[in-house]
BARONU-209227 format. One line per field, with one value per atom (N, C-alpha, C): atom name; x, y, z. Coordinates in Angstrom, 3 decimals. Each point is the difference from the previous one (the first is absolute). Layout:
BEGIN
atomo = c(CA,...)
c1 = c(X,...)
c2 = c(Y,...)
c3 = c(Z,...)
This chain:
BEGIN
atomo = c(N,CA,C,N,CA,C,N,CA,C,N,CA,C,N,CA,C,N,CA,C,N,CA,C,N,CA,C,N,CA,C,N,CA,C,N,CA,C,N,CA,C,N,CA,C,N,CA,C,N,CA,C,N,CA,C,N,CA,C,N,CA,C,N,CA,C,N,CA,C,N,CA,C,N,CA,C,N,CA,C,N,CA,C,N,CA,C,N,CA,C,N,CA,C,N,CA,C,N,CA,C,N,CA,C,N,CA,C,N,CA,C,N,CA,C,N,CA,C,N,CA,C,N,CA,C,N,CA,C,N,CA,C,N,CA,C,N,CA,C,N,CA,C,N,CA,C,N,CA,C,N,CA,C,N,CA,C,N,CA,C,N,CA,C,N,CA,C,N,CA,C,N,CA,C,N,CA,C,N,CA,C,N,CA,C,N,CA,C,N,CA,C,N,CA,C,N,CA,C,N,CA,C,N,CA,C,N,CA,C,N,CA,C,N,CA,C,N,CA,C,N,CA,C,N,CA,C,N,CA,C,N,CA,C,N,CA,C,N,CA,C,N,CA,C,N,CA,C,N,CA,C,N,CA,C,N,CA,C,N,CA,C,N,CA,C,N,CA,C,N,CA,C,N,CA,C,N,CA,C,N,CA,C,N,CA,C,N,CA,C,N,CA,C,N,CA,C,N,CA,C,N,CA,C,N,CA,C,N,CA,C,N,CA,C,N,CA,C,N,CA,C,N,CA,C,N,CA,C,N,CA,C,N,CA,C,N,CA,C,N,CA,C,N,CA,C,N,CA,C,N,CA,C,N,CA,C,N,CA,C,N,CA,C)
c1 = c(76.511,0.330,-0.282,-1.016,-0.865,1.538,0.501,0.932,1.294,0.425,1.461,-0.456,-1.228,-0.113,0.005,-1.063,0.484,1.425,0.716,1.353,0.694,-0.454,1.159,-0.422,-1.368,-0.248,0.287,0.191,0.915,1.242,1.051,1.009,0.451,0.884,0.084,1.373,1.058,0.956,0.700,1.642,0.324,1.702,0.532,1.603,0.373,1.110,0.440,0.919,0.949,0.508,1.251,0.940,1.097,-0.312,0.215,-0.498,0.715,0.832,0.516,-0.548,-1.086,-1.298,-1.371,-0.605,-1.522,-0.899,-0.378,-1.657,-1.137,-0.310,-1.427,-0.966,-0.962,-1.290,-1.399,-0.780,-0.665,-1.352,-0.454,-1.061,-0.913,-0.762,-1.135,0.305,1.387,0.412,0.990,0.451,0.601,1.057,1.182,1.354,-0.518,-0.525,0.551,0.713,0.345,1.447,-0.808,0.084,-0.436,0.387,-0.010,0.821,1.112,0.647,1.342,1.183,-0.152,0.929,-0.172,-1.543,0.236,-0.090,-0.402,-0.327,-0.815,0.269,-0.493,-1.242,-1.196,-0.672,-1.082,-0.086,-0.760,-1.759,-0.588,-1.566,-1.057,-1.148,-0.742,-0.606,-0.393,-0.650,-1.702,-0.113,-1.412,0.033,0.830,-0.219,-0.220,0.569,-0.025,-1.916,-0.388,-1.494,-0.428,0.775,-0.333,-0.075,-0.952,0.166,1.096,0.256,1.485,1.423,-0.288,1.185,-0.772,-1.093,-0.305,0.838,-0.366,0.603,1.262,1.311,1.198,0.195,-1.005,0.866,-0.342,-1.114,-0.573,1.511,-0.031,1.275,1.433,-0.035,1.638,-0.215,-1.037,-0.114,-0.049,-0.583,0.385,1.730,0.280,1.661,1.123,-0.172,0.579,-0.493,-1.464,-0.434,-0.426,-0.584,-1.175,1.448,0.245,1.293,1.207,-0.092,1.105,1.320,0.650,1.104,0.170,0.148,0.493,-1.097,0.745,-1.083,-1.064,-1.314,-1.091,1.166,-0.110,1.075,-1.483,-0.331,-0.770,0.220,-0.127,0.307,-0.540,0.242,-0.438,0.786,-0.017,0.938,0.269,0.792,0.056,-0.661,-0.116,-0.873,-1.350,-0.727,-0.789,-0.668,0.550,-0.226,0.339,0.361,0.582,-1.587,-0.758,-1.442,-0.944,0.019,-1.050,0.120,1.142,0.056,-0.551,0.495,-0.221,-1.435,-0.921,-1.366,-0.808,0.521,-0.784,-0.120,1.012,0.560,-0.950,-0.308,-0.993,-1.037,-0.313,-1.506,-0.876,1.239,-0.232,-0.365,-1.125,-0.115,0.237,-0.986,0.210,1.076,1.187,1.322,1.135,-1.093,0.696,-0.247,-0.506,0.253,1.441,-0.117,1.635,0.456,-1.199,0.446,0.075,-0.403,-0.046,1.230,0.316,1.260,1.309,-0.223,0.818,0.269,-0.845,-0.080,0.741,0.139,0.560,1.500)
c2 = c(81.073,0.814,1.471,0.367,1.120,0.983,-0.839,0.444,0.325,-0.731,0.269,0.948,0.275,1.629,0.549,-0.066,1.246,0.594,-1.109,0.099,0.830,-0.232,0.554,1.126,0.972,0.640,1.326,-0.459,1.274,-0.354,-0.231,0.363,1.128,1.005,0.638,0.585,-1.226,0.442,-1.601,0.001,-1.617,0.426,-0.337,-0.368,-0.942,0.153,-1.230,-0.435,-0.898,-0.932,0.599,0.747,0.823,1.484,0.002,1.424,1.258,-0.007,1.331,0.496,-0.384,0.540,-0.457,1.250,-0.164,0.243,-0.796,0.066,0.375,1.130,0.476,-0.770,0.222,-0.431,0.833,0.143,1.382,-0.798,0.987,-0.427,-0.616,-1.354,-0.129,-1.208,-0.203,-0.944,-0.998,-0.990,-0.914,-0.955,0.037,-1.127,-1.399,-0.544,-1.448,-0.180,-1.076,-0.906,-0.995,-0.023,-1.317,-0.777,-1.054,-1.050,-0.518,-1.124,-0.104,0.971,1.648,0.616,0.532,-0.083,1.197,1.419,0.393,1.104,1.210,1.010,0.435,1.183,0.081,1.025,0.664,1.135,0.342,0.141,-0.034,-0.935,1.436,0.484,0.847,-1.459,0.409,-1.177,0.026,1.318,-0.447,-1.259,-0.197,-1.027,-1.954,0.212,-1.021,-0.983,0.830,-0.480,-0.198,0.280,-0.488,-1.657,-0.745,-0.822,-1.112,0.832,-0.945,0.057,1.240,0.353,-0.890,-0.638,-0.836,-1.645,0.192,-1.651,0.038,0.868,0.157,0.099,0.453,-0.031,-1.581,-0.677,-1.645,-0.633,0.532,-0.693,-0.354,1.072,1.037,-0.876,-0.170,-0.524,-1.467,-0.681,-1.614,-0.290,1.352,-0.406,-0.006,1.324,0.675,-0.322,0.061,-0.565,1.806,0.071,1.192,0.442,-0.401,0.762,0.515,0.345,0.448,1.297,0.032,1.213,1.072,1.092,0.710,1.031,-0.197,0.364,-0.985,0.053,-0.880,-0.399,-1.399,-0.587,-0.656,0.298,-0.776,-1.081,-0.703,-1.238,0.120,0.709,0.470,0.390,-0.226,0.360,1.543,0.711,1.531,0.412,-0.270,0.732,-0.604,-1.080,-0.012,0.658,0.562,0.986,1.322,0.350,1.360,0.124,-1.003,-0.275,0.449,-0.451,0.057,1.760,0.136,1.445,0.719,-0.014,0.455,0.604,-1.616,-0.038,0.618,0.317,0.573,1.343,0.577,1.034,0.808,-0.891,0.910,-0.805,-0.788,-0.186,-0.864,-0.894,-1.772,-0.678,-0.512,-0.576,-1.648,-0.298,-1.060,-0.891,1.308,-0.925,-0.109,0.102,-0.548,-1.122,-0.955,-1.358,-0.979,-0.115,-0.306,-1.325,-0.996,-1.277,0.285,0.753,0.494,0.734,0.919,0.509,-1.435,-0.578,-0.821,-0.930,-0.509,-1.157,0.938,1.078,0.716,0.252)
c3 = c(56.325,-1.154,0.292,0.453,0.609,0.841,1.088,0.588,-0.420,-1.596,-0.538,-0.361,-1.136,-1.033,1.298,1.467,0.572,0.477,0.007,0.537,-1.261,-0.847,-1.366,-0.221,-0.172,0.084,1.093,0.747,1.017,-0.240,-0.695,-0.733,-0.696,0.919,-0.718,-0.667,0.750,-0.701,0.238,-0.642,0.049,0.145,1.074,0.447,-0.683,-1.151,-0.321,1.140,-0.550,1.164,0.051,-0.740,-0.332,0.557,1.454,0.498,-0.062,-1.240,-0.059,-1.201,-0.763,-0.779,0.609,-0.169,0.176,-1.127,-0.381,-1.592,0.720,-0.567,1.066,-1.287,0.879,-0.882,0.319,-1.019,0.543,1.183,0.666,0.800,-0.645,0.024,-0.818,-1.038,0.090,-0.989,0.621,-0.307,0.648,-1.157,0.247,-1.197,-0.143,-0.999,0.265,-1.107,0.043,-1.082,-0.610,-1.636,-0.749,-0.287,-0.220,-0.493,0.164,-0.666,-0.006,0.302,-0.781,-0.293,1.027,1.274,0.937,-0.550,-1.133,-0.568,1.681,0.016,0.949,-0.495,0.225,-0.307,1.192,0.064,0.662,-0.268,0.418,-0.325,1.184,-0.458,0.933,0.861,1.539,0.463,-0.500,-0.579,-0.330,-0.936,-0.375,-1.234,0.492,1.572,0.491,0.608,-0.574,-0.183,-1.021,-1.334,-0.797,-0.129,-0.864,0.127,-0.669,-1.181,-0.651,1.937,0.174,0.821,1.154,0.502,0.960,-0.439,-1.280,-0.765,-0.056,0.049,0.303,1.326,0.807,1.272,0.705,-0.476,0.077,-0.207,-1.034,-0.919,0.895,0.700,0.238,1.866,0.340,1.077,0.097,-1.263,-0.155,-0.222,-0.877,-0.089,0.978,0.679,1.340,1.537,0.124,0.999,0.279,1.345,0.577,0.685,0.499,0.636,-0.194,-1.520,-0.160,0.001,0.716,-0.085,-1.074,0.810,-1.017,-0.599,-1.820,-0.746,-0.451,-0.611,-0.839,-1.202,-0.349,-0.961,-1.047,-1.451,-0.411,-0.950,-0.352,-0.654,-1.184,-0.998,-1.317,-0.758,-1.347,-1.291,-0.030,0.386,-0.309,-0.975,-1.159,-1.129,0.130,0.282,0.941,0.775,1.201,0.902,-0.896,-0.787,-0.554,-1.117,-0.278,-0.832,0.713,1.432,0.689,0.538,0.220,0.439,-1.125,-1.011,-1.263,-0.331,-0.231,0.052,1.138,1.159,0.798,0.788,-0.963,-0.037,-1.291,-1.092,-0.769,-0.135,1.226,0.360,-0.844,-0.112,-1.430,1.154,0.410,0.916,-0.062,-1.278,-1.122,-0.299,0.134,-0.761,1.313,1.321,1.537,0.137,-0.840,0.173,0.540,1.234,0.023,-0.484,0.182,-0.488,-2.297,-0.209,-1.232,-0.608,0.846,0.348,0.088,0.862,0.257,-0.898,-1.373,-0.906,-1.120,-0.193,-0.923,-0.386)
């Protein structure tokens, strides 16, 4: 696990697969995609020590496996993930419950 956050964390930008556009992404932060819809958002990697964001990437690695291509794909309800960003963004630490999150 130790070795994917470090891997995602020097990310600093993402080629989609259609190479006559490029999506920069700023230094420090890294794309992944949620859910079903593939929603795409960009995420700081400090956040990848958080520990809800340890239980999504647990998650994202039982679904996908450690090796996966590309971008980080997570296996979570978009508004879901759009909660957790939310909450930890004004420092709700409380309402990062993801299995809590997730029953809702």
């Amino acid at each position: 696990m130790k070795k994917l956050i470090r891997r995602l964390a020097r990310v600093s930008h993402y080629s989609p697969l259609s190479s006559s556009s490029q999506t920069r992404v700023p230094e420090g932060y890294l794309p992944v995609y949620v859910g079903d819809e593939m929603e795409r958002f960009v995420v700081s990697a400090d956040l990848l020590n958080h520990p809800v964001f340890i239980n999504l990437l647990n998650k994202s690695a039982q679904e996908y496996g450690y090796q996966q291509k590309g971008v980080l794909r997570i296996p979570c309800h978009v508004l879901v993930f759009q909660r957790v960003l939310d909450a930890l963004r004004l420092g709700q630490e409380g309402s990062c419950d993801l299995e809590y999150l997730l029953s809702q």
